[in-house]
N, C-alpha and C positions, 0 to 999 in steps of 0.2 A: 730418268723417269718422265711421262709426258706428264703436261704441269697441269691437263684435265684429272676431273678426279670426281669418283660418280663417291655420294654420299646417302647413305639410306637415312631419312629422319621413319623413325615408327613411330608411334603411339604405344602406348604400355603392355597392352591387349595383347599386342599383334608381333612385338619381338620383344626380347630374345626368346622366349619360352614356347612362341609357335614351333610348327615344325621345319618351314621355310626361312625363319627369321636363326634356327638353329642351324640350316645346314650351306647359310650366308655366312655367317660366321668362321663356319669351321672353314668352310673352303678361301673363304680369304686369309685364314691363318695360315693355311694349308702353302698359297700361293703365296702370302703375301703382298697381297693388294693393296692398291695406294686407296687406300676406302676408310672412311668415317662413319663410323657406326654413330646416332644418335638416337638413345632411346628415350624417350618423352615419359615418365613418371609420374600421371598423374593421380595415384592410389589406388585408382578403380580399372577393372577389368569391369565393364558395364555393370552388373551388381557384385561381382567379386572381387575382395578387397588383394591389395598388392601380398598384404604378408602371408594368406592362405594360399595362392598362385605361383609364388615365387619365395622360397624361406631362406635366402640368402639375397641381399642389395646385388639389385639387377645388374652391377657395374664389373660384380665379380664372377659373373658368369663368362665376362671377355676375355679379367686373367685365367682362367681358365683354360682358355684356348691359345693364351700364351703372348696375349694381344694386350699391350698398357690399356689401364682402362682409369677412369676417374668419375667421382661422381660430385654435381655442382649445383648449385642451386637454380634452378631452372627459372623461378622468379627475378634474378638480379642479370638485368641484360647485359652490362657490362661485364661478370665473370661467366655469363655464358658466352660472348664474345670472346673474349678472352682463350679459355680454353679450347673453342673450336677451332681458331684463330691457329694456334701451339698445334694442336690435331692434325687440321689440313697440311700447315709445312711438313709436320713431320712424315705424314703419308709421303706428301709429293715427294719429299728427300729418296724416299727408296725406302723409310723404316721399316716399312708395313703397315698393317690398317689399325685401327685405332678404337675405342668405346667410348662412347660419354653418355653419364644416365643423367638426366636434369628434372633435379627434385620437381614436383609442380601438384597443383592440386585444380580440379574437375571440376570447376566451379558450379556447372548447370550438368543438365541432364544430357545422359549420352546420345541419345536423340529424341527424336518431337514426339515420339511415342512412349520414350524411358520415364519412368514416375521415379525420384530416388529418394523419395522419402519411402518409398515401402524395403528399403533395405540401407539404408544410413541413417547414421541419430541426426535426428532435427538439429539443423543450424550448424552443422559439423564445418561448414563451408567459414562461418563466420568465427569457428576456434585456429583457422588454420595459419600459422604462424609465418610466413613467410611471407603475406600482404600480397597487395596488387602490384606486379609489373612495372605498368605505367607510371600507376601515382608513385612510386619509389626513386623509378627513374627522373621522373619532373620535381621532386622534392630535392635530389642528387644535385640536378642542374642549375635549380632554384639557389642552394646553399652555393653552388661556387661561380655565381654569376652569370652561368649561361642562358638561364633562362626565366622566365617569369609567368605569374600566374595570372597575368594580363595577355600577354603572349598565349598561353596556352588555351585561354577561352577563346583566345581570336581564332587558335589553328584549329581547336575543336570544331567551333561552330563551321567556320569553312568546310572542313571533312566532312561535316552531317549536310550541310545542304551540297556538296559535291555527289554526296551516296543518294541524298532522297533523288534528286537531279536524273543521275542515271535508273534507278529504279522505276521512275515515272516512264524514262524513256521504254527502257525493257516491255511496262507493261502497258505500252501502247502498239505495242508489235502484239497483240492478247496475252491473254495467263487462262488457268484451267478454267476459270471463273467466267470467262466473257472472253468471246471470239477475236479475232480469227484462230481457229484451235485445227487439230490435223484429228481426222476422225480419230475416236480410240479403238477402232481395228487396227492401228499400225502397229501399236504393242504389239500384237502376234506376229508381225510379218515379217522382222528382222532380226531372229532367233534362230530359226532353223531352215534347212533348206524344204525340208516336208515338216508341215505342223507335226507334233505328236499329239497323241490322245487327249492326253489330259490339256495340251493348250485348246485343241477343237471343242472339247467339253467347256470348258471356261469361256470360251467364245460365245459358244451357242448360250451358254446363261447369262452372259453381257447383252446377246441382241445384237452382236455386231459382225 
């Protein structure tokens, strides 16, 4: 078996319950594909919750199709390492393809315009049992020597003025706010070969 191996990570939303994300599945059961299903769990479908969208653990939608499947706790990096780790060999071997659903929770909003207080209970984020990632794993490392919490403020702080760093660069090349910007006519202009209607209409009340 070639020892590449294409692996789909999704988001919760988006597989296995799409329609695409359902007929990836079957067809690599089908064939047998050296493939790594990873589905991201993090309870929300943007306001709908995981148990009204899906009424069995997303994990056993894989046995299903005849494919091992497991599910882990998506917060603890080492057994998500772990399992994927056990996953990918056993694709690459020739097994066939594989599921992992990794518990997790949606901390913030599903994007800059989602409000999730007008459909989750206030504070739900802060009942969620499975903690932060990060500080789990630096608490991990902290107890058996690898690391410290002196250590860990030096690499933070580096990381933020490494990101402000490049940020600054970015927007010195312009941002939407202050030039050099590309007219906003181009938005129409690399979509279709002839505008359609409705993008001319929208043009024409742009002014551009």
């Amino acid at each position: 078996m070639p020892k590449r191996i294409r692996s789909l990570g999704a988001t919760r939303r988006r597989a296995p319950t799409s329609a695409f994300g359902v007929s990836a599945m079957v067809f690599a059961a089908s064939y047998n594909t050296p493939e790594v299903f990873f589905l991201q769990n993090n309870q929300w479908a943007i306001s709908v919750p995981v148990a009204t969208q899906s009424r069995a653990p997303l994990y056993k939608r894989g046995e299903g199709y005849g494919m091992p499947s497991i599910s882990v706790d998506g917060n603890d990096v080492l057994a998500s390492y772990a399992v994927s780790r056990i996953a990918l060999d056993e694709a690459r071997a020739g097994l066939g393809p594989r599921a992992i659903e990794a518990m997790t929770y949606r901390m913030g909003a599903h994007t800059t315009s989602d409000d999730p207080t007008k459909y989750r209970p206030a504070k739900e984020e802060e009942k969620w049992p499975l903690g932060d990632p990060i500080e789990r794993l630096k608490q991990h490392l902290i107890v058996r020597g690898e690391w410290s919490a002196d250590r860990h403020s030096a690499e933070e702080k580096a990381v933020v003025e490494e990101v402000t760093a490049a940020a600054r660069e970015a927007e010195s090349y312009g941002t939407l706010g202050s030039g050099p910007t590309h007219s906003a006519s181009t938005m129409f202009e690399d979509i279709f070969k002839e505008p359609t209607w409705n993008l001319r209409e929208q043009r024409q009340q742009l002014g551009v």
